[in-house]
MIPAZA-953654 format. One record per residue (C-alpha): residue in three letters; residue number from 1; x, y, z. Coordinates in steps of 0.05 Angstrom, whole numbers, always signed. Last residue first. Layout:
BEGIN
+-----+-----+--------+--------+--------+
: res :   n :      X :      Y :      Z :
+-----+-----+--------+--------+--------+
: ALA : NUM :      X :      Y :      Z :
...
+-----+-----+--------+--------+--------+
END
This chain:
BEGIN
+-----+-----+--------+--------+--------+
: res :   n :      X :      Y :      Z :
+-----+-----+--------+--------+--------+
: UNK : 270 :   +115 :   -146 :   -255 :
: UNK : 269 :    +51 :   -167 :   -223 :
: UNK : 268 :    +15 :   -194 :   -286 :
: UNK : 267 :    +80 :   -227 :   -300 :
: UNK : 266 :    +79 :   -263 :   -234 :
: UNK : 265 :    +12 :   -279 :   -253 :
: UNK : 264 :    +28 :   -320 :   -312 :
: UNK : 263 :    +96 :   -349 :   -289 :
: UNK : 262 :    +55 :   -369 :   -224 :
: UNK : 261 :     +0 :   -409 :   -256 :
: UNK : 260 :    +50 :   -441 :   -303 :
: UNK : 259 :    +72 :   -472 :   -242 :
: UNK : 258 :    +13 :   -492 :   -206 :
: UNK : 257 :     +3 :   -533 :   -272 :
: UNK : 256 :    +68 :   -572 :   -267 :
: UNK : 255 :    +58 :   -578 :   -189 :
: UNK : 254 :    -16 :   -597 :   -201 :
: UNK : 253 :     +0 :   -657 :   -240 :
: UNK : 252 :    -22 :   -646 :   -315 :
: UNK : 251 :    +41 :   -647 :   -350 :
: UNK : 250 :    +90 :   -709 :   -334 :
: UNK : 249 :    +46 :   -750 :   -287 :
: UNK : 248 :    -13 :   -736 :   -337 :
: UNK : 247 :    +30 :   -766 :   -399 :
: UNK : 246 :    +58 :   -819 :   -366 :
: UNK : 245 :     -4 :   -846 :   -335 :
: UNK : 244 :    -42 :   -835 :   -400 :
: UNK : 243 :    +12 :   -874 :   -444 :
: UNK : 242 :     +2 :   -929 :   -387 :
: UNK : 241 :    -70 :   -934 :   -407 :
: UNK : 240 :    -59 :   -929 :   -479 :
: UNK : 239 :    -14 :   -991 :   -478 :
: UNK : 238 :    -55 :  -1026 :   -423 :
: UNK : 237 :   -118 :  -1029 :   -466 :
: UNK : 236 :    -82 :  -1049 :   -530 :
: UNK : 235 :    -54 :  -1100 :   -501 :
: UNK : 234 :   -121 :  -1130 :   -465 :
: UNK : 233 :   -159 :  -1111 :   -529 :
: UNK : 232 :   -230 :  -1140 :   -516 :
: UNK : 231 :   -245 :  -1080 :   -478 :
: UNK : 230 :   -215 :  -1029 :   -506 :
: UNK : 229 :   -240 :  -1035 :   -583 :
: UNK : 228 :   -311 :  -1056 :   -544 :
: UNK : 227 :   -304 :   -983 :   -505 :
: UNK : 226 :   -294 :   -942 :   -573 :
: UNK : 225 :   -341 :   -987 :   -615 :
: UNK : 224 :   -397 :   -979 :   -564 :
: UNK : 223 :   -387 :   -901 :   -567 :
: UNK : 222 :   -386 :   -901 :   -635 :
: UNK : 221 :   -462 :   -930 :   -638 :
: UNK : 220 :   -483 :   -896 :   -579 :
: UNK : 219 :   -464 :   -825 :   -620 :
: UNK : 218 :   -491 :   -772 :   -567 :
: UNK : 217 :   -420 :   -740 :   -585 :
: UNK : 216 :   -375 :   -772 :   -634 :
: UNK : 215 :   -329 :   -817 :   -593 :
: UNK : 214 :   -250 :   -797 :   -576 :
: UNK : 213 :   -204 :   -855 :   -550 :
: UNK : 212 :   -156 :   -852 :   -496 :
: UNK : 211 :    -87 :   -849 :   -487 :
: UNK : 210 :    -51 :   -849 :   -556 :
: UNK : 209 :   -116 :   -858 :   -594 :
: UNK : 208 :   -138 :   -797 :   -587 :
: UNK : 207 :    -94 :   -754 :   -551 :
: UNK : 206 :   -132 :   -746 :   -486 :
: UNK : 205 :   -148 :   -689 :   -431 :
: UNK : 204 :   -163 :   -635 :   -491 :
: UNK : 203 :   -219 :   -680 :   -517 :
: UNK : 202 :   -254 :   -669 :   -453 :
: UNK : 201 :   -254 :   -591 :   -470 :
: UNK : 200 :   -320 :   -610 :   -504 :
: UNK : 199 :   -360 :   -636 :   -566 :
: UNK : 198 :   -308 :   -691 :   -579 :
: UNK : 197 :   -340 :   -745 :   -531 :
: UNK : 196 :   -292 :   -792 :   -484 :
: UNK : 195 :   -265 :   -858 :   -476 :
: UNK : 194 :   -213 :   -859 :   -421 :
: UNK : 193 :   -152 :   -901 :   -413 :
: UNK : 192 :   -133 :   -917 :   -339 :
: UNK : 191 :    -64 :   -913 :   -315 :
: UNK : 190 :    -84 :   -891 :   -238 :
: UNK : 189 :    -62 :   -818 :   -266 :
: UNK : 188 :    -96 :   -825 :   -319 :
: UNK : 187 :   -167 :   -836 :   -281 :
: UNK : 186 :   -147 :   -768 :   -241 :
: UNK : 185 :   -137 :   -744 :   -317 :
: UNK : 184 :   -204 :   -757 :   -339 :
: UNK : 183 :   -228 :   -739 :   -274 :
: UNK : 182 :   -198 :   -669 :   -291 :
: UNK : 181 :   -245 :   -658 :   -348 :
: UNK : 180 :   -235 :   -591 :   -391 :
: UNK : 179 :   -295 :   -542 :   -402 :
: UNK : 178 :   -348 :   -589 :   -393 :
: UNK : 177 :   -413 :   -559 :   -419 :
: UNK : 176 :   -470 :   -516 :   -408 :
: UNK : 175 :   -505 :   -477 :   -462 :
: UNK : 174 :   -571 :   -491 :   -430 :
: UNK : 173 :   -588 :   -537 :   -487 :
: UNK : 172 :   -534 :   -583 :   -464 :
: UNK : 171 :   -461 :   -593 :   -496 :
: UNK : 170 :   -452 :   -666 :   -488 :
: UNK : 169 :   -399 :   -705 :   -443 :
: UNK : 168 :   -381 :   -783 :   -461 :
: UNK : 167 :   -339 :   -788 :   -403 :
: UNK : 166 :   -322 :   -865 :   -392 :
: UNK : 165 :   -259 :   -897 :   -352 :
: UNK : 164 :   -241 :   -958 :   -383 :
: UNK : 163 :   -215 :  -1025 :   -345 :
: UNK : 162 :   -246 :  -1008 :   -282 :
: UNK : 161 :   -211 :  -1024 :   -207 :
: UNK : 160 :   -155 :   -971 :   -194 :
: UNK : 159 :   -214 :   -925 :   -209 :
: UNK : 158 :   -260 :   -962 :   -161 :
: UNK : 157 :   -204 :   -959 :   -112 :
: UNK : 156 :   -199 :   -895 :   -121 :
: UNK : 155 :   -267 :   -884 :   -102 :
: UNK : 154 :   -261 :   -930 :    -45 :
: UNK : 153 :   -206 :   -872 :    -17 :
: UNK : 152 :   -250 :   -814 :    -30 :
: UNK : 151 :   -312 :   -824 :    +10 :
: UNK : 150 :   -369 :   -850 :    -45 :
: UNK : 149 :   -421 :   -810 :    -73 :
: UNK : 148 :   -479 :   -844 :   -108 :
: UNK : 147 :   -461 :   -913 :   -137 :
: UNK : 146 :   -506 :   -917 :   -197 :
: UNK : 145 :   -505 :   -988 :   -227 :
: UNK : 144 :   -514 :  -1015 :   -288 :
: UNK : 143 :   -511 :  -1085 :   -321 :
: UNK : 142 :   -568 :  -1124 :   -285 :
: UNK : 141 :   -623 :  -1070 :   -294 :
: UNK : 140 :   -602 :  -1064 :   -366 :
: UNK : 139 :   -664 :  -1085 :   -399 :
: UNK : 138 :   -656 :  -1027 :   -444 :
: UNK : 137 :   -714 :   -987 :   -421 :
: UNK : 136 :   -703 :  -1009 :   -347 :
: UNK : 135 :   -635 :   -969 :   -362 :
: UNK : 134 :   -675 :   -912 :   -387 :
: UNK : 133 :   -718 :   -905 :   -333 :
: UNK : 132 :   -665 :   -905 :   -289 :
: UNK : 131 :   -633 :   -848 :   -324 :
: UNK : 130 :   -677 :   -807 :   -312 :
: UNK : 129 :   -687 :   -820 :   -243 :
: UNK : 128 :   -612 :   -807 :   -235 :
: UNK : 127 :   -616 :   -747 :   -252 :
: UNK : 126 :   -575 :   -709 :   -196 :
: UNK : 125 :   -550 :   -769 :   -178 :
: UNK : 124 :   -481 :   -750 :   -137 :
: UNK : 123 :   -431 :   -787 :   -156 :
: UNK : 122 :   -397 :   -854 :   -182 :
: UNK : 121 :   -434 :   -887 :   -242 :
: UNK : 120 :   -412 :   -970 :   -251 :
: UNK : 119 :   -420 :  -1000 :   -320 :
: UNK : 118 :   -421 :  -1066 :   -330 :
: UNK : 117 :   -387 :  -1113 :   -386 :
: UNK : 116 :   -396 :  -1188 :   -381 :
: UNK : 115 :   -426 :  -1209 :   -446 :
: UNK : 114 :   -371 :  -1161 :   -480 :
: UNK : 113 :   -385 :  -1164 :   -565 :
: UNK : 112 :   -464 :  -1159 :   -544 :
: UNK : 111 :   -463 :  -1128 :   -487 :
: UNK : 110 :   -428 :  -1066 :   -518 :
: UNK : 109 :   -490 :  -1066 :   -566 :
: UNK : 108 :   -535 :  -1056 :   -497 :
: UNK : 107 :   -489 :  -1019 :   -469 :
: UNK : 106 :   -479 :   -957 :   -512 :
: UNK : 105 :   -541 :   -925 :   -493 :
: UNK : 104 :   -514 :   -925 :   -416 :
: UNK : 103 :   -451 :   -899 :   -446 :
: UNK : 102 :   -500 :   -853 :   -476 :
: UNK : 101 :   -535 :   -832 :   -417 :
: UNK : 100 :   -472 :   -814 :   -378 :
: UNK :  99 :   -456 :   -759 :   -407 :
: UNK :  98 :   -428 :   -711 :   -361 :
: UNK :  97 :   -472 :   -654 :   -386 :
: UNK :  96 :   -542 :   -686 :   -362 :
: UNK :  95 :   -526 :   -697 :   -290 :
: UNK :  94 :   -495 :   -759 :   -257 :
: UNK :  93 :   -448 :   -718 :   -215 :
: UNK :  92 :   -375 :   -750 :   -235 :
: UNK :  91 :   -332 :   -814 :   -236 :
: UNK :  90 :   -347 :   -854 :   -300 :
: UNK :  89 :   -325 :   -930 :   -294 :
: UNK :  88 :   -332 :   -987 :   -346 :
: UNK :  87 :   -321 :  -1049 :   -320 :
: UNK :  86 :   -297 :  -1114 :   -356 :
: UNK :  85 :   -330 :  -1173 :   -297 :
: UNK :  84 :   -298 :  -1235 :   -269 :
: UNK :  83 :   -270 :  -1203 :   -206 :
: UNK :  82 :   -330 :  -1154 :   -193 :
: UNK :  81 :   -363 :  -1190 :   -139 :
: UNK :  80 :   -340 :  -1124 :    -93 :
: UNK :  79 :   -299 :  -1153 :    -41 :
: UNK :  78 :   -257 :  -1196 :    -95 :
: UNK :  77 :   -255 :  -1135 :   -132 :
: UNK :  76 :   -223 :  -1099 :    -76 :
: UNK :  75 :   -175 :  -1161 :    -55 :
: UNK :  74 :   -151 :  -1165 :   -127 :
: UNK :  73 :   -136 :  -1078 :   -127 :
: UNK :  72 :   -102 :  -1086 :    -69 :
: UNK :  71 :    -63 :  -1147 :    -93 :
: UNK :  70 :    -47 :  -1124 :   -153 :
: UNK :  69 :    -13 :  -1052 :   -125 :
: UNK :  68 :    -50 :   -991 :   -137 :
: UNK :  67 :    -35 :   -936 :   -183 :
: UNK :  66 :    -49 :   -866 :   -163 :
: UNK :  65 :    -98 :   -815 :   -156 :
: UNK :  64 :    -75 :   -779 :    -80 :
: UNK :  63 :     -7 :   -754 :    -87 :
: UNK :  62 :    -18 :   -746 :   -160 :
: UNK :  61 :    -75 :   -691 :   -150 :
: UNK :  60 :    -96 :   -679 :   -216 :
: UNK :  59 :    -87 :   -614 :   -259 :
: UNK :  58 :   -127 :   -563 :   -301 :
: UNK :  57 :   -112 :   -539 :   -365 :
: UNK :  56 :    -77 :   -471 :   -374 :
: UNK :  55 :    -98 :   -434 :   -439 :
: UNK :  54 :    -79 :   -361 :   -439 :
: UNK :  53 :   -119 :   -299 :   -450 :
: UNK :  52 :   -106 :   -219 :   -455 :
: UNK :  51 :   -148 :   -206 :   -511 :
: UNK :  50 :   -198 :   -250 :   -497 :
: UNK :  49 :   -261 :   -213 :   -501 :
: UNK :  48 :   -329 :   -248 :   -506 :
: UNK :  47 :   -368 :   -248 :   -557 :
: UNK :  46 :   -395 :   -310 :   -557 :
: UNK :  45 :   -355 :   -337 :   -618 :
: UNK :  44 :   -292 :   -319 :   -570 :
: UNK :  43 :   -320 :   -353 :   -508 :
: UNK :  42 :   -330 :   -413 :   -552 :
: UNK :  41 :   -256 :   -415 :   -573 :
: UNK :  40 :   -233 :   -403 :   -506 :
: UNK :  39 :   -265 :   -462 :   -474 :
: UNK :  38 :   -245 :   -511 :   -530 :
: UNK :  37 :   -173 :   -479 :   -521 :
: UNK :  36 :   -183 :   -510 :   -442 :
: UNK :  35 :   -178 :   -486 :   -377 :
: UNK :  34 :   -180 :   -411 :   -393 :
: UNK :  33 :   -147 :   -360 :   -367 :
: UNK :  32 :   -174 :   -287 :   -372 :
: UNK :  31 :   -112 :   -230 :   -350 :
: UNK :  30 :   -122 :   -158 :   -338 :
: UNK :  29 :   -197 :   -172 :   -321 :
: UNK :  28 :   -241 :   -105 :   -345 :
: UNK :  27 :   -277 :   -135 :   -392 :
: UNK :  26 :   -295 :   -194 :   -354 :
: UNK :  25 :   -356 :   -180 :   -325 :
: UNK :  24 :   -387 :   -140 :   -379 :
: UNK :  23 :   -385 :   -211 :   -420 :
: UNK :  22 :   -450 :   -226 :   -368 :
: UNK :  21 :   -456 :   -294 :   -358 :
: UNK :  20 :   -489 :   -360 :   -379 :
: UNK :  19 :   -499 :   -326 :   -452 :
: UNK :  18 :   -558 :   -304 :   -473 :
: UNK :  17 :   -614 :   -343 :   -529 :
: UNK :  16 :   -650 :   -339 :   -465 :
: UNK :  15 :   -687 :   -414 :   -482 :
: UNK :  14 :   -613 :   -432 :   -519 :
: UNK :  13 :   -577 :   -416 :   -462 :
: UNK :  12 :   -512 :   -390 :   -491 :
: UNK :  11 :   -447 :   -419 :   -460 :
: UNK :  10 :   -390 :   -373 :   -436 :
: UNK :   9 :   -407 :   -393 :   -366 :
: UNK :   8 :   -411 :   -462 :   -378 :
: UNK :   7 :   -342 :   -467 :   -384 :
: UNK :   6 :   -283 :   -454 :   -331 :
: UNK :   5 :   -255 :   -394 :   -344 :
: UNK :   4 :   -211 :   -367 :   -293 :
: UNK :   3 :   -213 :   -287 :   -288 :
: UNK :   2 :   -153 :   -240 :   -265 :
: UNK :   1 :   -145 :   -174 :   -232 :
+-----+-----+--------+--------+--------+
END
């Protein structure tokens, strides 16, 4: 019998002061894997045991995230009024841990340096209300937009689309928190660098500064830095971008991970 450990489960609520899940539950696995070393470390200080653990990040679907040709992606932003814009994408529900209240925090000194920057959230608002009341905070109204959930092929699109992909994730209160990030390396796989927080797996997904950038968490101040240093960079933009393509096509398609997959359970069999 074997576990896969995402994240939040091994957090501790801080109201409960008790983790997500009952370590009982896992006691008796014959193998835990983990998504992410970031994962493992935290189940460890929980208490958890992971004797018999591995690490084995998750994947992206390269058949599917891929990059567009110019003209597709021309006619898109043509459609959309978004030809003249830099856009900053983050592809996820719009709930606390994903973080997208400090890009949104971000914007006003991104603005600034990048006079045409907007931010575009894709998925399903879960506080979106919130967050709406900051933007109107910020004066922002014009510069961010919440998307909801869109079918999967205009979503790639929108990937194909954005000059920097954003996931600025935080470690909540309720001990939740991303355990890895596979839009991070969906958005890789269309050759898009990512700016994202170190509190989380997320940081696993990049190599900072090689393809994608790594912002203090709940830092707006670092954050704008991060996407301005992207934005205004054309070269250095497409550099890391195409460093994430190469590095997500060559380890984190879901053949390569499926594989490691089956050497670790087939030795669980044997």
């Amino acid at each position: 019998m074997f576990f896969v450990g995402h994240g939040t489960e091994f957090g501790i609520n801080e109201q409960s002061n008790q983790t997500n899940t009952d370590p009982v539950l896992f006691e008796k696995s014959d193998k835990l894997i983990f998504v992410s070393e970031f994962t493992r470390r935290i189940a460890m200080e929980n208490k958890f045991l992971i004797e018999n653990s591995v690490v084995i990040h998750n994947g992206g679907d390269a058949h599917f995230f891929k990059v567009m040709s110019a003209n597709k992606i021309h006619v898109f932003k043509e459609e959309r009024g978004i030809n003249q814009q830099k856009n900053i994408l983050t592809i996820g529900g719009v709930h606390d841990r994903k973080g997208q209240e400090w890009i949104i925090r971000a914007m006003p000194t991104v603005l600034l340096s990048v006079p045409n920057a907007h931010y575009y959230c894709i998925g399903i608002g879960l506080i979106k209300e919130k967050l709406e009341k900051v933007v109107k905070e910020l004066n922002l109204t014009e510069n961010i937009h919440f998307l909801g959930r869109l079918p999967d092929e205009e979503m790639l699109h929108w990937l194909n689309a954005c000059d920097v992909f954003g996931m600025t994730s935080v470690h909540c209160q309720t001990g939740d928190f991303e355990g890895f990030g596979i839009a991070i390396i969906e958005a890789a796989l269309c050759a898009k660098p990512a700016v994202v927080s170190d509190a989380s797996g997320v940081t696993e997904a990049v190599l900072d500064r090689e393809t994608g950038l790594i912002s203090r968490e709940k830092d707006s101040v670092d954050i704008s830095n991060k996407i301005c240093e992207l934005l205004q960079n054309d070269e250095l933009r497409m550099k890391i971008g195409n460093n994430a393509f190469k590095r997500a096509s060559e380890l984190y398609t879901w053949e390569v991970i499926i594989k490691q997959y089956d050497k670790v359970l087939t030795e669980l069999i044997d």
